[in-house]
N, C-alpha and C positions, 0 to 999 in steps of 0.2 A: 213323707220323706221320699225322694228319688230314691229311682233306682240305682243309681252310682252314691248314694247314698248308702242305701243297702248292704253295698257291695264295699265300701269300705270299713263299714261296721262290721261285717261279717269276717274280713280279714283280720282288723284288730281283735276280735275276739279269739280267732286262732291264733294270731302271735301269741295274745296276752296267756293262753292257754299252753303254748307250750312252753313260753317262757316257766311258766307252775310247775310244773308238769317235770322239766329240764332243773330246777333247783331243789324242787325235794327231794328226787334222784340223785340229785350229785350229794346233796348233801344228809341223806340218809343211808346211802350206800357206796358213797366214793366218786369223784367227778371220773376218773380214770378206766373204774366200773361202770360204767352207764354209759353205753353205744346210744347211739345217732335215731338206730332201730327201736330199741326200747323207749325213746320218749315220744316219737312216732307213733307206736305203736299205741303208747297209753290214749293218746291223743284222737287215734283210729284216724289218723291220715298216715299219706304214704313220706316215705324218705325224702323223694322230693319237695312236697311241701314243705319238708322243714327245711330245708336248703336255701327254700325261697323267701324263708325271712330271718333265717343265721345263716350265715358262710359257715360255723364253723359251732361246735362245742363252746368252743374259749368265749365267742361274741356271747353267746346266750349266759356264761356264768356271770360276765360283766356287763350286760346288757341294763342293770337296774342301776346298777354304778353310774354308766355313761353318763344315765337320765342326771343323775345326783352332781353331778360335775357339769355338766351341759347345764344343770340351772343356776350351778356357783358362778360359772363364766358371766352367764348373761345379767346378773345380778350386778358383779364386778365394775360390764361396761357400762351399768347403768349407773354407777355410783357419782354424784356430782363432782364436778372436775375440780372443785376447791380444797378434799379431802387428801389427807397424804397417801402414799401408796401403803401402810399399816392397816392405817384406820378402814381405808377403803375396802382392801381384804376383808379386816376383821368384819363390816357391818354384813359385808356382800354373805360369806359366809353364814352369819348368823341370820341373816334375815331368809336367805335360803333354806335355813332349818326351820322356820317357823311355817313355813310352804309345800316342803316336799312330803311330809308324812302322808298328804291327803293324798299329792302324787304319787307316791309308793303303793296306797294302797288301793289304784286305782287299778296295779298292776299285780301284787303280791301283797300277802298278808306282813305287816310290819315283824313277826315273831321270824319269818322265811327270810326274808332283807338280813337281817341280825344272824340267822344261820347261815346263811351265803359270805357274809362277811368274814364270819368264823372260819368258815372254810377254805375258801381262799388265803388266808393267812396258814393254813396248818398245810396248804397243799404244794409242795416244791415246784412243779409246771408253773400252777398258776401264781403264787407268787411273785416268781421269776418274772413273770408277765405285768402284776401287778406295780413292780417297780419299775422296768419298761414303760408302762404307760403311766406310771406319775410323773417319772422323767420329762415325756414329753409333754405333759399339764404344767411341768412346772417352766417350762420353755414358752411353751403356747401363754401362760398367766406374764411370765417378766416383758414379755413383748408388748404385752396388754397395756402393762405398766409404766413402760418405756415411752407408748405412744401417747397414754395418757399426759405423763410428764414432758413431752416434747425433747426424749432422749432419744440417743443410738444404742442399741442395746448390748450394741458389738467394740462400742468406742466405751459405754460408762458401765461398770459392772455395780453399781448399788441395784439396780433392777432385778437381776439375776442373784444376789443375795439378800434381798429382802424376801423375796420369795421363797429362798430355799429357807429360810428361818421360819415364815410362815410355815411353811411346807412342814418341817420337820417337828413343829406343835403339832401340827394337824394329825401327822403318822403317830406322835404319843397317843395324844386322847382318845384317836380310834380303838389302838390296841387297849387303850386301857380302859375304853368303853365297852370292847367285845368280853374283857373277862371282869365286868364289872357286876354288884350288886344291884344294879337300878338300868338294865338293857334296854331304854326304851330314846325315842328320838328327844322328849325333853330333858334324858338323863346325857345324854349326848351333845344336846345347845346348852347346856349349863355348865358342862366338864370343857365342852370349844370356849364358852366367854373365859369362864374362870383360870383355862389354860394362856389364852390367849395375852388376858390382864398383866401374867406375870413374863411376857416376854420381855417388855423393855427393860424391869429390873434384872432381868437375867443378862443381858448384855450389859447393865453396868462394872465399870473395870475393877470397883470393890464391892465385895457382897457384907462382908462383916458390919461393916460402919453403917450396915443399914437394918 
């Protein structure tokens, strides 16, 4: 291996380390409790180093998220252009869970991902934050959608509410994954299909007669 080979080995092993480092702290003793210093510190580098690969507390608590949504996206734009924009979601989705667990765990233990998640839900800041940045995923996805279908996204709004309905399965089964019996990533892609399934009967205009 080169040496600039070396050399960026060496760094992802420090991110990936304080990333560890940065969520079992936050989430064994409070994201709000745990300074900048402290995960540094565990890490034995200085403050600075950790600056040079989060700006911030908030990047490192969502930092495994980004990856998780960074490969829903790319999945999305890969979906063939003859599917609808539902289906297209649904696969993009689900076929991303079938992939990311190795991802995850290339970074964090999968039981830490599932406590980061919990936490972030129970944390007001982050939260706050949390729905901020789905906001803008779910702007960044209808545009996706838009351009797939050869729409304006500003002239036709089916784009922007297809998505938000996706969107709003997706906020169910999470929470209902985090306080679930079965916390793991296949208990997770089988609670997304099965949620997923019953979106179009849910917009039907009578539920009784069916």
């Amino acid at each position: 291996m080169t040496v600039s080979g070396l050399r960026e080995r060496k760094k992802q092993r420090t991110r990936d380390a304080l990333l560890r480092v940065a969520l079992e702290l936050f989430t064994t003793q409070g994201y709000e409790q745990t300074t900048v210093d402290e995960i540094a510190d565990a890490v034995e580098v200085s403050q600075r180093t950790f600056f040079r690969y989060f700006s911030s507390k908030e990047e490192a608590a969502f930092a495994v998220q980004q990856m998780v949504e960074e490969r829903f996206v790319r999945a999305l734009a890969e979906r063939p252009a003859e599917e609808g924009p539902l289906d297209a979601m649904r696969h993009a989705v689900l076929a991303a869970w079938d992939t990311i667990g190795e991802a995850i765990m290339e970074v964090v233990p999968l039981e830490l991902y599932l406590r980061t998640f919990q936490m972030i839900e129970s944390t007001p800041a982050l939260l706050a934050v949390h729905l901020r940045r789905s906001s803008e995923m779910e702007e960044a996805i209808a545009r996706l959608i838009a351009e797939r279908e050869g729409l304006d996204v500003d002239e036709d709004p089916r784009p922007r509410i297809a998505v938000a309905a996706f969107s709003g399965v997706m906020r169910v089964t999470g929470q209902l994954w985090g306080r679930s019996a079965d916390p793991t990533l296949e208990g997770m892609r089988e609670m997304t299909g099965y949620y997923l399934d019953h979106l179009g009967p849910a917009l039907e205009p009578e539920w009784r007669s069916r």
